[in-house]
C-alpha positions in Angstrom: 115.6 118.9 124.5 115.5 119.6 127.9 116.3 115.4 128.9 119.5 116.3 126.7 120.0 119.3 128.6 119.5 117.6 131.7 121.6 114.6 130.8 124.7 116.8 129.9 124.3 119.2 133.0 124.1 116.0 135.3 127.0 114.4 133.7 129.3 117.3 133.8 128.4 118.2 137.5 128.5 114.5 139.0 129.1 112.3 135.9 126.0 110.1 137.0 122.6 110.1 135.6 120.1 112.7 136.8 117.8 111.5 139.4 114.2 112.4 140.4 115.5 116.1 142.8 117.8 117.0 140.0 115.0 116.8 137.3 113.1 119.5 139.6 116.5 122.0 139.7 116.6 121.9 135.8 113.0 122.6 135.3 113.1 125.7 137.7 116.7 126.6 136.1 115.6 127.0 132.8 112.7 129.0 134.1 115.4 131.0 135.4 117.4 131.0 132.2 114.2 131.8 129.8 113.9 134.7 132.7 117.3 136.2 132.1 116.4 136.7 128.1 118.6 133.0 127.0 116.9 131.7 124.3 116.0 127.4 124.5 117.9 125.4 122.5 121.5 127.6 121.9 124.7 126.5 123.4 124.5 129.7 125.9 121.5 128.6 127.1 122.6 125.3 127.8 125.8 126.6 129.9 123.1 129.3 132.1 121.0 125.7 133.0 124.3 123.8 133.9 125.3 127.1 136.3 121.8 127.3 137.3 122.1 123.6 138.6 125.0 123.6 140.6 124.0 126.6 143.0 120.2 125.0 143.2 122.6 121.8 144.0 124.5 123.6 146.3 121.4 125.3 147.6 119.2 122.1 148.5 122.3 120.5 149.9 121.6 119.0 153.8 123.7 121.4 155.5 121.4 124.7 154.0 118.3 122.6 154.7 117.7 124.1 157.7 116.9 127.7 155.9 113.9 126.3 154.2 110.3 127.2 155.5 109.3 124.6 157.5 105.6 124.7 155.6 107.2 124.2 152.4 105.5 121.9 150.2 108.4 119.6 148.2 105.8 120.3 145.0 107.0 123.7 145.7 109.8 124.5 143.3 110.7 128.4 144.9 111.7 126.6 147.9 115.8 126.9 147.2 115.7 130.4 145.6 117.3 133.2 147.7 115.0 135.5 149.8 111.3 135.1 150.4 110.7 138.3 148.3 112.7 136.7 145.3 110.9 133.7 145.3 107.4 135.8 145.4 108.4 137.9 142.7 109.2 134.7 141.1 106.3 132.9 141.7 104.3 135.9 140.5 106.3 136.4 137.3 104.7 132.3 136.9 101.1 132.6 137.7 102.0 131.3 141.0 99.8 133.6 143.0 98.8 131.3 146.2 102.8 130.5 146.2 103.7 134.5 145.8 101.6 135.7 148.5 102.9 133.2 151.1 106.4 134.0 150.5 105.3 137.6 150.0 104.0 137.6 153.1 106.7 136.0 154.5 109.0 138.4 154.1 106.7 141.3 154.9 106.5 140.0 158.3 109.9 139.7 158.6 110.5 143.5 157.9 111.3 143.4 154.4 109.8 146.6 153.2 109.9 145.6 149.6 107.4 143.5 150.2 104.9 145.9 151.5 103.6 147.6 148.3 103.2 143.9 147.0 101.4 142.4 150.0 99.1 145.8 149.8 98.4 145.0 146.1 97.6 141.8 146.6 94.9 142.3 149.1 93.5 144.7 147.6 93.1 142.7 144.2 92.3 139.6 145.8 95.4 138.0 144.3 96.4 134.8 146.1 94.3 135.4 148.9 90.6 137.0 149.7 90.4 140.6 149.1 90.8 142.7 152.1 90.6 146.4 152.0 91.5 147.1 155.6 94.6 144.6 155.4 95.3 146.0 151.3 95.6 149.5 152.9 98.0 148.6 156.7 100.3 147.2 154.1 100.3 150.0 152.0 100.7 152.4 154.5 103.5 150.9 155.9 105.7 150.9 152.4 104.4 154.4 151.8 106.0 155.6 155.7 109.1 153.3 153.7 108.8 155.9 151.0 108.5 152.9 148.6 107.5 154.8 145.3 105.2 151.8 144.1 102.7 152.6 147.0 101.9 156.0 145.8 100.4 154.5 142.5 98.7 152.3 144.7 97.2 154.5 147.5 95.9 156.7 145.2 93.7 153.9 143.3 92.2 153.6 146.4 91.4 156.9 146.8 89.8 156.9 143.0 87.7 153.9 144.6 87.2 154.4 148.1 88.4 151.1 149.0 89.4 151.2 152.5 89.1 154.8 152.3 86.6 157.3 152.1 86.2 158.5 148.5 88.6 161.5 147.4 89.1 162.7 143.7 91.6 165.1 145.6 94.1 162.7 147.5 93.8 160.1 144.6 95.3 163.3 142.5 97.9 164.4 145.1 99.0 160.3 145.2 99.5 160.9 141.6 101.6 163.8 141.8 103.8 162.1 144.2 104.2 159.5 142.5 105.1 161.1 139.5 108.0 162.9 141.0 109.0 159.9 143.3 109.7 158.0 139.2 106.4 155.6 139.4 104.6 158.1 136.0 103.8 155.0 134.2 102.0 153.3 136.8 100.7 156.5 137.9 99.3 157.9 134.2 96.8 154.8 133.8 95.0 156.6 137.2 95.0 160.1 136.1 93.4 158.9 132.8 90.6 157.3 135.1 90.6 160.2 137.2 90.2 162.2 134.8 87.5 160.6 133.3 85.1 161.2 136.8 86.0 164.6 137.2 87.2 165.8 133.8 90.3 167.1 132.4 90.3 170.6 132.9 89.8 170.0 136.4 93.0 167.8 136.7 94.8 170.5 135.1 93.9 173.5 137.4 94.4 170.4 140.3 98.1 170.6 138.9 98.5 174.1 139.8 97.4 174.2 143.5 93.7 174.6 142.8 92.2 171.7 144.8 89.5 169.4 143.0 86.2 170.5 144.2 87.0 174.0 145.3 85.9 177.2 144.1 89.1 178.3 142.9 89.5 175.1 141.1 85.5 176.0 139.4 87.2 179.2 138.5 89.7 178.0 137.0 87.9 175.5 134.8 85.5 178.1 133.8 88.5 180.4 132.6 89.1 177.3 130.5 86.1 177.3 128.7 85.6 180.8 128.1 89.1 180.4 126.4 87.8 177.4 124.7 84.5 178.7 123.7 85.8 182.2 122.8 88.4 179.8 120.4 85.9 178.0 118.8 83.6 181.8 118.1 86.9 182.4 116.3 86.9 178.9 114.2 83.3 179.8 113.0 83.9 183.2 112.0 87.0 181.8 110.0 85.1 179.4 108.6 82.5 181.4 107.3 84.7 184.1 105.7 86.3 181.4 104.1 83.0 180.7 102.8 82.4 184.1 101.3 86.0 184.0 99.9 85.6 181.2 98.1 81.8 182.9 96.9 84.0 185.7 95.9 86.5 183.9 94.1 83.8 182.2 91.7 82.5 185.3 91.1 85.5 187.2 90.1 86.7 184.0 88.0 83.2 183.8 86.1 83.4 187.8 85.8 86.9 187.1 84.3 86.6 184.6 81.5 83.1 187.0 80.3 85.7 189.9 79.8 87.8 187.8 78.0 85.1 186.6 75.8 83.9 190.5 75.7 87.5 191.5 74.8 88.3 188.6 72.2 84.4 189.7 70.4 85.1 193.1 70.1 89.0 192.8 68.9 87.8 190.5 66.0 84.6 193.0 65.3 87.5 195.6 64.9 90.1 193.6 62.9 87.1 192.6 60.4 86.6 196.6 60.2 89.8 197.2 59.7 90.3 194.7 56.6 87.5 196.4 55.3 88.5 200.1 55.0 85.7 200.8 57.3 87.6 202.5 60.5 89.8 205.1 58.6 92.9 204.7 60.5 91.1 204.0 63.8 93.2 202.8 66.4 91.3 200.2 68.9 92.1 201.7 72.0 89.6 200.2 74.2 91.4 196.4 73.5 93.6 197.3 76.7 93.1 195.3 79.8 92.2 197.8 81.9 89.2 198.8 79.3 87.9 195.6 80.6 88.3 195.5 84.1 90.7 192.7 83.7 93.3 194.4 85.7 90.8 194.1 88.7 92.6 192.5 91.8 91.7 189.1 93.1 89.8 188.6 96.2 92.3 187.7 98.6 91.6 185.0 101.1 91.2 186.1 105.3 93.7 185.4 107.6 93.6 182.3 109.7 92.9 182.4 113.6 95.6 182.6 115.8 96.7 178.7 116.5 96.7 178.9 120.5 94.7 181.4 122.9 97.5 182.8 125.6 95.5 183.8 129.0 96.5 183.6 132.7 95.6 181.8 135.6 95.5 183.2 139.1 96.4 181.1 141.4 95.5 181.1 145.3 98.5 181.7 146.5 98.7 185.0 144.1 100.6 183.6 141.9 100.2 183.7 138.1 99.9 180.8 135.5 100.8 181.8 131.9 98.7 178.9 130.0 98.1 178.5 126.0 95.3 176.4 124.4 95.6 175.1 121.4 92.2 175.0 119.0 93.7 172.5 116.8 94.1 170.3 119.6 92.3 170.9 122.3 95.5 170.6 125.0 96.3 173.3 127.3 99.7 174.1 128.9 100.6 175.9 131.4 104.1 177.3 132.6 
């Protein structure tokens, strides 16, 4: 398929057939093509490698050679594409790593500050080059005084870690705040969750409300927590076991039930048998009535279930208050 492709595109751009360079532009055009969503084989896909070609054509033509790195390999096939950082983020989006990080770096040192975070990220990881803390975290500094939101994410792993940085539950959390109001949540949630795993998750959640991890005020806070949680699950228990004695209750009034019945129903034939024998002399049988046999007695009626969520309030440093709920079905606090 793709020598048909090729064939067609060639012809209908030069009328010749494709030589050994023009092979190369199709391969990295439908790259670019399966990149943009076309899918292989359908006419529209066809038409995105023919437009693909002509601006690689156009691109690798002698009088644009000059823009080309001057290291690059011809096995290379990023070299014509736009901007360093587009042919990193390329490369990457391949497997490419060796190739990415060059032209990442490449454009990093040229003061694209898009490529900061990246370069950061792949010292850090060890991604197309050795890891290197020290160089992981000058890049990542530099895209954060950039205000690039993908450092935050970033910076605060390092924190988690202490790689490069001294180790600091705190700043790891504050990165993850800022993150999350800079738009980066779902890079930043994957932390918290490991965060919250070292220092728990009562202790991220009075974080959340000013009380630093590993202060007193944030101990306070996540003792509140369980007093509310513990005093919740006293509640659970005691439910529980009136339940119990509910359901004890029930049997017994059931059981106490169908022997009055049987009682009754003995005593009402005993009476009628009487009767048909002109034994009772116009005897009425009063005592046949329900209430004569306690079958009017009320049910036991089941107890009342614990409230769903505990309210309680936080105090926080400042003097501020924290209006907070915790749910005993689910375990999840919030706050307002």
């Amino acid at each position: 398929m793709r020598c048909t492709i090729l064939a067609f595109a060639t012809i209908a751009l030069t009328g010749a057939l494709p030589s050994a360079a023009q092979v190369k532009d199709t391969t990295v055009a439908e790259v670019l093509c399966r990149g943009e969503g076309f899918t292989p084989h359908t006419p529209v896909y066809g038409r995105c490698v023919i437009e693909k070609m002509a601006k690689l054509s156009a691109a690798s033509s002698p009088a644009q050679a000059a823009d080309e790195p001057k290291n690059a390999k011809v096995s290379d096939p990023y070299v014509s594409l736009g901007s360093d950082f587009e042919r990193a983020n390329l490369a990457d989006s391949s497997g490419s790593y060796d190739i990415a990080f060059n032209y990442m770096l490449k454009a990093a040192r040229s003061g694209d500050s898009r490529a900061f975070a990246p370069m950061g990220r792949y010292y850090m990881d060890g991604t197309g080059a050795p890891a290197d803390a020290a160089k992981g975290l000058f890049w990542l500094r530099k895209a954060e005084t950039a205000r690039d939101p993908a450092s935050y994410p970033l910076l605060a792993q390092a924190y988690l870690n202490g790689r490069g940085v001294p180790l600091d539950p705190q700043k790891a959390f504050s990165y993850v705040e800022i993150a999350r109001g800079a738009g980066a949540s779902s890079q930043s949630q994957e932390i918290e969750q490991m965060l919250a795993q070292r220092v728990g998750g009562d202790a991220i959640t009075c974080a959340r409300y000013g009380m630093a991890l590993g202060t007193m005020e944030n101990g306070q806070c996540r003792l509140q927590l369980e007093q509310v949680r513990q005093q919740a699950a006293f509640q659970q228990r005691q439910h529980e076991l009136q339940v119990a004695q509910y359901q004890q209750q029930l049997a017994a009034y059931e059981a106490q039930q169908k022997a009055l019945k049987r009682e009754k129903n003995r005593r009402e034939g005993e009476f009628l048998m009487r009767l048909g024998q002109g034994l009772l002399g116009g005897q009425s049988f009063s005592e046949s009535s329900l209430s004569a046999y306690g079958l009017n007695s009320p049910r036991p009626t089941p107890p009342p279930a614990p409230a769903p969520t505990q309210n309680y309030t936080l105090r926080l440093p400042n003097g501020n208050q924290v209006y907070c709920s915790y749910s005993s079905l689910s375990g999840y606090v919030s706050c307002r």
